[in-house]
C-alpha distance (Angstrom), angle and dihedral (degrees) to the residues before:
residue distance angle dihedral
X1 . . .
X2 3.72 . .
X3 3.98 127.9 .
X4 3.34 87.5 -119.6
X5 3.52 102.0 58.5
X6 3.77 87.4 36.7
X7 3.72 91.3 67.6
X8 4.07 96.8 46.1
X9 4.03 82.8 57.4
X10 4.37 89.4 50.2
X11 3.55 84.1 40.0
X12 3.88 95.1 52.0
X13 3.88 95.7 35.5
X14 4.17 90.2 55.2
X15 3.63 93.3 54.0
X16 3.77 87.8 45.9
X17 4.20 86.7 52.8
X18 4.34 83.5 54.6
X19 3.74 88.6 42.5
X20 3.84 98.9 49.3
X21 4.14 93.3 32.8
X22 3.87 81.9 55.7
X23 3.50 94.8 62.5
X24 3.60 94.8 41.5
X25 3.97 93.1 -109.5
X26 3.62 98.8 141.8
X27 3.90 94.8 175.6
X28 3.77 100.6 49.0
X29 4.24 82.2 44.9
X30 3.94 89.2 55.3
X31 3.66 91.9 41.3
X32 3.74 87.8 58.4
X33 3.71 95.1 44.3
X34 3.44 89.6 52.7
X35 3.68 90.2 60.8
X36 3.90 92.7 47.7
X37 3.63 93.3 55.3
X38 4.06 88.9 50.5
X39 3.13 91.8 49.8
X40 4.22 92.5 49.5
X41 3.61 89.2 52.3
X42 3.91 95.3 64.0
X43 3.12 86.0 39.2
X44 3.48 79.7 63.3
X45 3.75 99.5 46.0
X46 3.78 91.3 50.4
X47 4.16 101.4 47.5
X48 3.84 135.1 50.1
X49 3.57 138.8 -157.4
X50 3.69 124.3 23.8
X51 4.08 91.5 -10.9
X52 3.61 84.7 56.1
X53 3.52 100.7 57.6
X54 3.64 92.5 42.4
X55 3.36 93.9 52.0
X56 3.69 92.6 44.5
X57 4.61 81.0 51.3
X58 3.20 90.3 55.2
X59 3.64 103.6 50.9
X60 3.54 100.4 47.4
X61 3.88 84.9 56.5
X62 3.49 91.5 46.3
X63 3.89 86.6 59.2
X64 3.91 98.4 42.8
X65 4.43 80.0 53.8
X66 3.93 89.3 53.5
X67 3.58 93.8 44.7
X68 4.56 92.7 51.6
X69 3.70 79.6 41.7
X70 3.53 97.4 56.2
X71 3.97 88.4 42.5
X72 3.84 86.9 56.3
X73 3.66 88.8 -123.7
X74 4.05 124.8 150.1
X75 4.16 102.8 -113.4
X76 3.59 113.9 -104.6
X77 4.02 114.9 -116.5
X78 3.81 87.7 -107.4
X79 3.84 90.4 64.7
X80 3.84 98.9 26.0
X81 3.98 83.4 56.6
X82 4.09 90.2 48.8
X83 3.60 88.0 50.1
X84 3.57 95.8 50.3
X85 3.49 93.8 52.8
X86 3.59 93.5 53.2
X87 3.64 106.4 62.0
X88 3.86 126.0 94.5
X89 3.87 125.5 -87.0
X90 3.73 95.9 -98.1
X91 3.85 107.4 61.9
X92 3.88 102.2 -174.7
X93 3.80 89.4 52.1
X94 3.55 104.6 134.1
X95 4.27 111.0 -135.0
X96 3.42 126.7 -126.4
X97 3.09 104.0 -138.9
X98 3.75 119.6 -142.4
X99 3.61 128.7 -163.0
X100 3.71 98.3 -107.3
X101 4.05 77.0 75.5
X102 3.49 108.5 50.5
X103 3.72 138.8 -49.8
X104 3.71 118.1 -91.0
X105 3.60 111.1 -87.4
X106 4.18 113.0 -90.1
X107 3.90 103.3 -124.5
X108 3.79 108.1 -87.7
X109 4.14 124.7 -147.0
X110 3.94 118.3 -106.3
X111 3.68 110.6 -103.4
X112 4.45 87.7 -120.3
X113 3.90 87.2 -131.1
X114 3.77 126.9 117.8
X115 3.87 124.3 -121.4
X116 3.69 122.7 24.5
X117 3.47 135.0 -7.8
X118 4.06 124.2 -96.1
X119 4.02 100.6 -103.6
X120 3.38 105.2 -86.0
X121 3.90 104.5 26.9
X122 3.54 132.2 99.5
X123 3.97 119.2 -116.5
X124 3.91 90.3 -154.2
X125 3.57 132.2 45.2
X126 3.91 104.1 -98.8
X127 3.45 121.1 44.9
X128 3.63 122.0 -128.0
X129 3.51 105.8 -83.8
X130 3.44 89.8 49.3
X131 4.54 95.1 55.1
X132 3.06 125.1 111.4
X133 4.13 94.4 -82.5
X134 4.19 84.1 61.4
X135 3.62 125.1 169.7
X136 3.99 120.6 -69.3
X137 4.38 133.9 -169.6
X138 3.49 125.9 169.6
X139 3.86 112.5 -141.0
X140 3.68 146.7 -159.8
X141 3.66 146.4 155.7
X142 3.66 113.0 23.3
X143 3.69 96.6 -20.3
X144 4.42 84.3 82.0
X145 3.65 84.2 64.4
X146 3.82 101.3 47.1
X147 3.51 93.1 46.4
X148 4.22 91.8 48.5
X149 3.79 81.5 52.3
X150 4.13 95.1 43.4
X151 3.84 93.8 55.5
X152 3.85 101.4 37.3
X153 3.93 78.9 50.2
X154 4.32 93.7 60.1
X155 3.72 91.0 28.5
X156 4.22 94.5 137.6
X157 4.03 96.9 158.5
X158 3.75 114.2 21.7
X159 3.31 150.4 -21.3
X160 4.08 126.4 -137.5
X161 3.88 121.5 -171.3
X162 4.24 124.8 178.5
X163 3.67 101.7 173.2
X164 3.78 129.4 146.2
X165 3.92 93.3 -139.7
X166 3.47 139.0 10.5
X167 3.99 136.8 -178.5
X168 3.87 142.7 -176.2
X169 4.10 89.9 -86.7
X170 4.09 103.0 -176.2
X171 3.97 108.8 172.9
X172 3.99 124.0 1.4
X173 4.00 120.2 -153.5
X174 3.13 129.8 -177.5
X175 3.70 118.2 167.8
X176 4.12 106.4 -40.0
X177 3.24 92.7 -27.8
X178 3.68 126.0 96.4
X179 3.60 135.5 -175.7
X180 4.25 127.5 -166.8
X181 3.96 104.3 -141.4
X182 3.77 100.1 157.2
X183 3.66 83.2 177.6
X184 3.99 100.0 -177.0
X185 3.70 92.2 42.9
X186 4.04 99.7 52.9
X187 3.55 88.6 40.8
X188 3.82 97.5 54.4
X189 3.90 87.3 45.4
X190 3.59 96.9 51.5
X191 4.14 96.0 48.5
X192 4.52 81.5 43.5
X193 3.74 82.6 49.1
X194 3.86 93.0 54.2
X195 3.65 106.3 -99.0
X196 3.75 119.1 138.6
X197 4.12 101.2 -118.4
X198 4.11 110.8 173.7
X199 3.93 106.7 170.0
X200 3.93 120.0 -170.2
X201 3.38 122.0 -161.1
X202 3.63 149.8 152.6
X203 4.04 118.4 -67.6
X204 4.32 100.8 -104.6
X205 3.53 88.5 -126.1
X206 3.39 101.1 83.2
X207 4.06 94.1 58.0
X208 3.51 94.5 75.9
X209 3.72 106.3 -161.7
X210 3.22 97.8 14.4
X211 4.09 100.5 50.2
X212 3.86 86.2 99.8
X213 3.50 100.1 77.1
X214 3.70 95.5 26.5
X215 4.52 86.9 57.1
X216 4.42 87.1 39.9
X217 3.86 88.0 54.6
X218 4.30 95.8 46.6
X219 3.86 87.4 36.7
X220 4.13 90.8 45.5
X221 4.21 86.5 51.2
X222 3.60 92.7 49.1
X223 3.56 100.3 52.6
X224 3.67 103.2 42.0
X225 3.93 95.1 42.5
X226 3.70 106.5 47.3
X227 4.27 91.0 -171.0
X228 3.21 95.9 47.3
X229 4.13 113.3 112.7
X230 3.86 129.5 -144.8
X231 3.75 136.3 -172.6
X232 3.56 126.2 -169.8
X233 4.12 112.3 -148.8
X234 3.66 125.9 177.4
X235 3.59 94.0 -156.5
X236 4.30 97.4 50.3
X237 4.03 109.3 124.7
X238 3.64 96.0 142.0
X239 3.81 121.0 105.8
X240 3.45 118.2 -156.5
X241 3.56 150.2 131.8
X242 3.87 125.6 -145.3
X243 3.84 116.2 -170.7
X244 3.84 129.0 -175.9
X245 4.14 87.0 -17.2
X246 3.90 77.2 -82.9
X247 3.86 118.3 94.3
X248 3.79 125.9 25.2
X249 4.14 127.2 -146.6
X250 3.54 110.8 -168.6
X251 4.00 137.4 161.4
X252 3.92 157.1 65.8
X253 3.52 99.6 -17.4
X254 3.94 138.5 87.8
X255 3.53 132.2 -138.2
X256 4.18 86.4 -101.3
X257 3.70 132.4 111.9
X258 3.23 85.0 -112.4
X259 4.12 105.1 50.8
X260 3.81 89.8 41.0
X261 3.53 88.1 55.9
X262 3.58 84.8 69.5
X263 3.80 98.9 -144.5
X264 3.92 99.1 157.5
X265 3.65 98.9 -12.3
X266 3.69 128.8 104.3
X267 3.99 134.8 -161.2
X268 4.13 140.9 -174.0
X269 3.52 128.5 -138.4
X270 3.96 124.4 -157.8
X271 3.40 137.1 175.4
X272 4.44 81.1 -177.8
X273 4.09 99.6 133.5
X274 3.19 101.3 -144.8
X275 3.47 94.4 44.1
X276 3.73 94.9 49.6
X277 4.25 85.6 44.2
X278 4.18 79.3 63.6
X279 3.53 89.3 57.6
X280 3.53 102.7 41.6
X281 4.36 79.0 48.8
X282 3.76 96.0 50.2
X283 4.09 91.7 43.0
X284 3.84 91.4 42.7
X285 3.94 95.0 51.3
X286 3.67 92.8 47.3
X287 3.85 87.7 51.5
X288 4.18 92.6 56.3
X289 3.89 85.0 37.8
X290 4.11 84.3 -114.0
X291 4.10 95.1 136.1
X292 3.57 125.8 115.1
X293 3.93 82.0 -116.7
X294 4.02 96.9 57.7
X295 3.64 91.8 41.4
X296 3.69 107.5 42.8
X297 4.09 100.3 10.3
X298 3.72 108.8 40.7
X299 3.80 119.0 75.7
X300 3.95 103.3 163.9
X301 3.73 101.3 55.2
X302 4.17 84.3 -138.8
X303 3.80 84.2 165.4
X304 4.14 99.6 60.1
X305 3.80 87.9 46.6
X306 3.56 120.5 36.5
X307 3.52 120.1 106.2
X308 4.09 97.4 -127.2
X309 3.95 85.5 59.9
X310 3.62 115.1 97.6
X311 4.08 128.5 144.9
X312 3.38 123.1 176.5
């Protein structure tokens, strides 16, 4: 991973710390600056010289902060002051948080009492990175293939994938950097673990050539994850990934080695509810054949037919 993007992710985790310290949720605040002072120590690894040291400064406070966090004890001035001086220029800038930080907040139950909410809990259902304003990054290159592999990874309810093709991708690398999808494989363990994974995508057939390893990867799924649900759709152009009904990846690129290498292709993720609620629309329609595409569009029915489809 590059210094460069090594520092967004410090930079992103230490307005977290302010965010979550604000609200008096000392956990999530040590959680996130746990992941700054990671991320300072390669930092570390990866610079000399005066950047080096500071880096290497920086984590070590970061740590000592995670560990009076994790105590539930109030930061003494000496680290509050260190802390202070490490955030970025613009203090009100709101993070967006990626997954290297922490998964977006499951929707918690409201505590039934009247007035204000106990410090540190939520008087509405979703917390605030999780409203309706939600958390946004554009993405390309290899970054479409860590962040496929970052939400499949924290997947805890379901899984939701409309993609046009899809292959056994192992290992993605692009440049020096390198990212471990092993798409099939944490897919398959995730629907054997329980998860909910439904994948839509494009019948093989029309790939020609290339239908072999497109059928070997549906056909692989099926038979090692007995839950886990296909549909076959003649019309499916959309790639996208819906995880937990939380966080959204959508964009250019294929489930291939060579889309998620990202090489001209682009993708967004959002954790925006109502935009993710669209998705979770749009995929849910297709699955009950309730789009505007199965009922005015589609003629052949290639979904209630073709032998790749099953749902349990």
């Amino acid at each position: 991973m590059s210094t460069a993007r090594l520092g967004r992710i410090a930079r992103e985790a230490l307005l977290l710390v302010r965010q979550f310290l604000a609200r008096g949720e000392l956990d999530r605040a040590a959680n996130a600056a746990l992941k700054a002072a990671e991320a300072f120590g390669e930092i570390a690894k990866h610079s000399s010289g005066s950047a080096h040291r500071m880096a290497l400064r920086r984590g070590a406070t970061m740590v000592e902060i995670t560990k009076a966090l994790r105590r539930g004890e109030p930061l003494s001035p000496e680290l509050a002051d260190a802390l202070e001086s490490f955030y970025p220029s613009a203090p009100t800038e709101k993070p967006q948080a990626p997954p290297e930080l922490e998964a977006p907040a499951r929707p918690r139950e409201s505590s039934g009492g009247e007035g204000a909410a106990a410090p540190g809990q939520a008087e509405v259902a979703a917390p605030p990175e999780m409203s309706t304003s939600g958390q946004h990054e554009l993405l390309n290159g290899i970054g479409i293939a860590c962040r496929l592999k970052d939400m499949l990874e924290r997947a805890a309810q379901s899984i939701r994938i409309m993609v046009q093709n899809l292959t056994d991708v192992k290992t993605i690398t692009v440049g020096t950097e390198t990212c471990e999808v092993n798409l099939l494989d944490r897919l398959t363990a995730k629907a054997n673990q329980g998860v909910k994974v439904q994948l839509i995508v494009r019948e093989p057939e029309a790939f020609g050539g290339l239908s072999n390893h497109f059928r070997q990867a549906v056909e692989s799924l099926l038979q090692r994850a007995p839950n886990l649900e296909v549909l076959v759709c003649a019309q499916m152009h959309i790639k996208a990934v819906i995880v937990d009904s939380a966080e959204v990846l959508e964009g250019s690129a294929n489930f291939t080695g060579k889309g998620l290498s990202g090489i001209g292709e682009q993708a967004t993720w959002t954790s925006n509810a109502a935009f993710v609620a669209k998705f979770v629309e749009r995929f849910d329609h297709y699955w009950t054949h309730q789009s505007s595409e199965c009922t005015t569009e589609c003629k052949n029915r290639t979904c209630e037919v073709h032998p790749l489809t099953r749902r349990t």
